[in-house]
Residue, then its C-alpha position, 0 to 999 in steps of 0.5 A: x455500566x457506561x453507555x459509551x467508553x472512550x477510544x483515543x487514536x493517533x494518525x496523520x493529519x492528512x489520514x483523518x481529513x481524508x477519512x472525514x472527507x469520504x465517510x461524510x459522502x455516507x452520512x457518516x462520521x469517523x466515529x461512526x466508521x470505527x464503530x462498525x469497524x470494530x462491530x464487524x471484527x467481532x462479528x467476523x472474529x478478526x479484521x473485517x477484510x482479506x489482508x494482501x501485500x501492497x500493489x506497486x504502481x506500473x513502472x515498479x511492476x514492469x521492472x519487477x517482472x523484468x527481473x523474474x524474466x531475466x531471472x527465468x532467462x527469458x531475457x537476455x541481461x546486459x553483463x558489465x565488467x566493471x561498474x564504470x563500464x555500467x556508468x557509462x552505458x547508463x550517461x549514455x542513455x540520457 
């Protein structure tokens, strides 16, 4: 039986300088990451980590919240009649 076996990935250039960078603070390589990745996988018997929708950064939050609070009528919306009505409000604000 084979002592090691080979395992071929692909990513970005910026991603693995990135992952160099960070996992030499430990005194670890890449290798050695993924290995204990995959260890832990199996030791767990799935991805060793909670899975979880991305954060969106503050500006998108806010914006966000916004929506549910007008959505919730917590807060009153602005009402156009026309999109050229919307235009001109939104150049008026530059």
């Amino acid at each position: 039986m084979a002592r090691s076996a080979d395992l071929h990935i692909r990513l970005d250039p910026e991603t693995k300088a990135g992952a160099e960078q960070l996992y030499s603070t430990f005194g670890i390589t890449v290798t050695d990451a993924v290995t204990m990745f995959l260890r832990q996988s199996l030791l767990v018997g799935g991805l060793p980590f909670e899975l979880r929708r991305p954060r969106y950064n503050a500006e998108t939050e806010a914006a966000m919240q916004e929506a549910r609070d007008m959505m919730a009528g917590k807060v009153h919306a602005k009402v156009y009649a026309s999109v050229a009505e919307m235009n001109a409000d939104i150049d008026a604000d530059d």
